[in-house]
N, C-alpha and C positions, 0 to 999 in steps of 0.2 A: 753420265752419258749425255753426249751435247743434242745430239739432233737422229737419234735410233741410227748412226751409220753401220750398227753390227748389227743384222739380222737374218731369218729365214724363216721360212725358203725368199727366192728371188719376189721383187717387185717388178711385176707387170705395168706398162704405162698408159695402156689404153684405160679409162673406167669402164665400170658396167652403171648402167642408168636402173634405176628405182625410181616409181611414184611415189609423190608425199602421202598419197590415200594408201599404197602398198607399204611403204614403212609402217604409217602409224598403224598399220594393220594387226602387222608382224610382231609390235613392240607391247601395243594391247595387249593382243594372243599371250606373251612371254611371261608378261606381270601376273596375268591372269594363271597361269599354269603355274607361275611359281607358287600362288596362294593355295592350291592344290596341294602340289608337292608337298608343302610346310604341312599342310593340313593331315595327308596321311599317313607324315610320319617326323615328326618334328626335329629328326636326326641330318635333315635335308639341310640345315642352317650350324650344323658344325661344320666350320672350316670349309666349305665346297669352294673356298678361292676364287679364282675364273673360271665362269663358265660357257661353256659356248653351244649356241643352237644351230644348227646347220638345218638350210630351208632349201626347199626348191620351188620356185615360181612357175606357174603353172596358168594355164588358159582361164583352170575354176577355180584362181586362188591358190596361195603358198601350202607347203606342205611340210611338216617339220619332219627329217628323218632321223633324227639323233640327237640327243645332249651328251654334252661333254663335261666332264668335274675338270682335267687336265686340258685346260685348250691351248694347243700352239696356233704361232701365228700372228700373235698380237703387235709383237713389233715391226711386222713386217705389214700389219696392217696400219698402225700407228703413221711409217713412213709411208703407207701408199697413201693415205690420206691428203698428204700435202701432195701432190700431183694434180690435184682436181682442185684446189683452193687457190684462187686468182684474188684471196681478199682478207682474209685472217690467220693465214696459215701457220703463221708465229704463235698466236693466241691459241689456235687451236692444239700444236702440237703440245704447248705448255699444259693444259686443261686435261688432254689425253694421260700424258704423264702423271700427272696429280693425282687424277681418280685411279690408275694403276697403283699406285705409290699408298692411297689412302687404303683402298684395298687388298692389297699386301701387309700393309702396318694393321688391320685390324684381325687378320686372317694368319698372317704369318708372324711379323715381328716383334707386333706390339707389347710383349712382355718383356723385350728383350733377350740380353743372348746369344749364343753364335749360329747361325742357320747356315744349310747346307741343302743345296738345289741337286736332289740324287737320282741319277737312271742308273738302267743297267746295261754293260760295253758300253760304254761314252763313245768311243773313236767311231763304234759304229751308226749313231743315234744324227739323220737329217737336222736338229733343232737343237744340235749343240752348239752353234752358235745363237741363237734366241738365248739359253742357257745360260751363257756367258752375256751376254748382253743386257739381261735380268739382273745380273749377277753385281754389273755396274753400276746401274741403276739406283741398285739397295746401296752400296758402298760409296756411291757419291750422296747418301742422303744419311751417313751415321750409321750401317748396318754392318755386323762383323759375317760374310759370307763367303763360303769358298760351293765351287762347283764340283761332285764327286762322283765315283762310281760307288753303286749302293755294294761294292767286294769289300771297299775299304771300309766300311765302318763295322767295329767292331763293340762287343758289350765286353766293358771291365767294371767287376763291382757295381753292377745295377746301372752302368753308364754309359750312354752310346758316345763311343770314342772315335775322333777321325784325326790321323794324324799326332794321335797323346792329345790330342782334348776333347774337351768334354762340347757335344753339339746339345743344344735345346730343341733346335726349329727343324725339322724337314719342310723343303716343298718339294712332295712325291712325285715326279716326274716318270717314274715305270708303268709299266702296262699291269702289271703286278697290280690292280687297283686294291685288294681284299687281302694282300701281305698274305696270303695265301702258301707260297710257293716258297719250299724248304730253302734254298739261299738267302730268304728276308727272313731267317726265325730269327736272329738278333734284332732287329728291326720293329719286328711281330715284339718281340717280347718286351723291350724298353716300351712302346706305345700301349701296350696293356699295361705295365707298370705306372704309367704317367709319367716317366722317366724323359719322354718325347712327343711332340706335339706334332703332327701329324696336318698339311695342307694341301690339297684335299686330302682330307679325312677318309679312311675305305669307309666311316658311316654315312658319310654327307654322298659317296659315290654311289653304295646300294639304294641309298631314298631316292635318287635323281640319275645315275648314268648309265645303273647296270639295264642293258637291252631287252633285260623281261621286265621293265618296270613300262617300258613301250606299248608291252602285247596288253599290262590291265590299262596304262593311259589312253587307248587307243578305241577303247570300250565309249569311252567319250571324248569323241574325236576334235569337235566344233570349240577352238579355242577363242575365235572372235569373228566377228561379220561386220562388214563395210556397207554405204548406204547404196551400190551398186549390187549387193546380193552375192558377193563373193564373200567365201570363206576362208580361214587361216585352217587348217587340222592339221590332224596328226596321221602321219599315212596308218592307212590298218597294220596291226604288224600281230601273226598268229606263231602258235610252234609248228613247226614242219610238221610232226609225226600226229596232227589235228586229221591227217585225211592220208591216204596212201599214197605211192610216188606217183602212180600213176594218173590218179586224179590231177596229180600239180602236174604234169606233164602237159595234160591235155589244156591246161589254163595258166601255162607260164608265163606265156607274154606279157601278163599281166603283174609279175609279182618279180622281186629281185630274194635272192634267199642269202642269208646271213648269219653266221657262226653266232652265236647267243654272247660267247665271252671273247669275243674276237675286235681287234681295232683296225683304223686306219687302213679301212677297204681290205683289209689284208681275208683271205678267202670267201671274199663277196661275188655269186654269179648273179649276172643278168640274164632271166630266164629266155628273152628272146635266144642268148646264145648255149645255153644250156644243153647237153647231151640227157637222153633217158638215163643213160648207166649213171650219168656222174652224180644227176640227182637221185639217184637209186641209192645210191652211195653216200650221200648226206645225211640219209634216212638215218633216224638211232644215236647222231653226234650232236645231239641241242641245237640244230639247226634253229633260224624263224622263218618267216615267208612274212615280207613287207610288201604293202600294194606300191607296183612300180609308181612312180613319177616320174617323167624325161627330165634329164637337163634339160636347160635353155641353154641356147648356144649365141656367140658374141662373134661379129666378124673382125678379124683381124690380117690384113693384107689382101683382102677376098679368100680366106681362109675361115671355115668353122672352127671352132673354140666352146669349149662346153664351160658353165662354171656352176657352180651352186654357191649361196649365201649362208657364211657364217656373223653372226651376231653373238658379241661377247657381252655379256650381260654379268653385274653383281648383282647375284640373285636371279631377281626378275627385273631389274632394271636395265633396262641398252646401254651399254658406255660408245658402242661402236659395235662398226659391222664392216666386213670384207666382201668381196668376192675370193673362190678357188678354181681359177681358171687352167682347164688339163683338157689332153685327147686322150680318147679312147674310153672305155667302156665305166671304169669307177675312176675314183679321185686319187689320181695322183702328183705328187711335186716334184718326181726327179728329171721328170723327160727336161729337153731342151725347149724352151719356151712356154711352160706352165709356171705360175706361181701365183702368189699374190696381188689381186688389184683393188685398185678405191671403187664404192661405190657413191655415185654423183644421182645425186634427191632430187629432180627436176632443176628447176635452176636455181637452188640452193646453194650458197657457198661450202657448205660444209655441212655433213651428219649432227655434228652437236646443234647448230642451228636450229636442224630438221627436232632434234630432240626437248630444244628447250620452245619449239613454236607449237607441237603440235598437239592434239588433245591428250595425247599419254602422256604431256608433260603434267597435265590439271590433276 
């Protein structure tokens, strides 16, 4: 892949600005929680691949609302990076690629093998072209990979077979993150076997992304402090069925509620717009109740634009970070003029810059 020209979702051209004191904030906060993570369950460092934090900047400091085992988006961040780079942007995109590449090879290929980048309905899946673009990626660098839907692979003789051969590598791409779900028992069964190698891992995803791992993270919230008294946390995040509906009714405003095994905003309400019934209704389905945080909004033509910041981190390291610029109430990428933008580090040429000058580089 020459220069990320296959990606998704779309790239945005405006940036969003970040302070140098607010990255290294962020980046602190990250390393630090990942020492956590490792700490309470050591299963956090099998295969978790890329990971991604999503923050929201806030008046009293950033707020992290999520980790991701499965993060899309990279290469559509990779290409908006070069948009705000008036000075190394060659170098930079080179360096981007490498540490992807290096982390894939230690996570995904590095035994060798034939790997296979698998979700479920491909034709239906926004980030199948990132998929394919991944896919290039590996194959211009010595990797044997094809992109599939996880229908096709079947178990013959102890062996996950795609196409009559024999695959080693998955990188799990389903929302399926715990192989759970009776269409991945082939699937399920070769990775119990050791038959297949599994990136992210459904172990590396319960230590680190499953959304009840929020409500004990959340117990200690303060993941780093700046010398201006702002904080990095972690929004509060409880089970719904902690207090009756009617209590969260009367203190909604305050809280967004979220399906416990649920992704990509998919039946997340904002309690500002929340009916009584519906959260009456939520009541009893593993609902959480997360303390709201607003986006921050970016103007664009004298238009509002909402985004939040994702940071893609190995481990707990930053490799890079995005904006996710969308209207309307949660995050989404299909409307007409949301998608991916660079974020620009004060007058920094470029995030690795930001990364290799500042104290979370020490």
């Amino acid at each position: 892949m020459d220069g990320g020209s296959i990606h998704a979702p779309p790239v945005v051209a405006a940036p969003v600005t970040l302070s140098t004191s607010g990255f290294d904030l962020i980046a602190r906060g990250i390393a630090g929680l990942w020492e956590r993570l490792v700490a309470d369950n050591p299963a956090a460092d099998d295969r978790p691949l890329l990971l991604s934090y999503d923050v929201h900047p806030t008046p009293d400091g950033p707020r992290l609302i999520e980790i991701n085992t499965n993060a899309g988006g990279v290469l559509s961040a990779i290409e908006a990076a070069r948009t705000v780079n008036q000075y190394c942007a060659g170098w930079e995109q080179r360096l981007l690629r490498q540490r992807l590449l290096q982390l894939l090879k230690r996570d995904l290929t590095g035994a060798g093998g034939r790997v296979a980048i698998v979700d479920d309905h491909l034709a239906e899946q926004a980030l199948l072209p990132e998929m394919h673009g991944l896919a290039t990626l590996m194959r211009d660098n010595g990797v044997h990979v094809d992109v599939a839907d996880a229908s096709q692979l079947e178990l013959t003789d102890g062996r996950l077979m795609l196409g009559g051969e024999p695959v080693q590598h998955i990188y799990w791409r389903s929302t399926d993150f715990d192989l759970s779900a009776p269409e991945h028992a082939a699937i399920r069964q070769a990775w119990d076997a050791g038959a297949v190698s599994l990136a992210p891992s459904p172990l590396a995803w319960a230590a680190i992304a499953d959304k009840q791992r929020l409500v004990e993270l959340s117990r200690r919230p303060i993941l780093a402090r700046d010398d201006d008294g702002l904080s990095f946390e972690i929004a509060s995040t409880v089970p719904l069925d902690t207090q009756p509906a009617e209590a969260w009714y009367a203190q909604r405003r305050g809280w967004v509620f979220k399906p416990a095994s649920g992704h990509a905003s998919k039946g997340v309400y904002v309690g500002k717009r929340i009916s009584r019934s519906k959260l009456q209704s939520l009541m009893g389905h593993g609902y959480l109740a997360q303390r709201y945080a607003p986006h921050p909004a970016v103007d664009r033509d004298g238009e509002a634009w909402k985004y939040d910041l994702r940071f893609f981190a190995d481990r707990g390291q930053v490799i890079g970070v995005c904006a996710r610029v969308f209207q309307g109430q949660v995050v989404g990428m299909r409307a007409a003029g949301s998608g991916i933008a660079s974020v620009q580090i004060d007058d920094r040429c470029c995030v690795l810059r930001s990364l290799a000058s500042g104290p979370s580089a020490s």
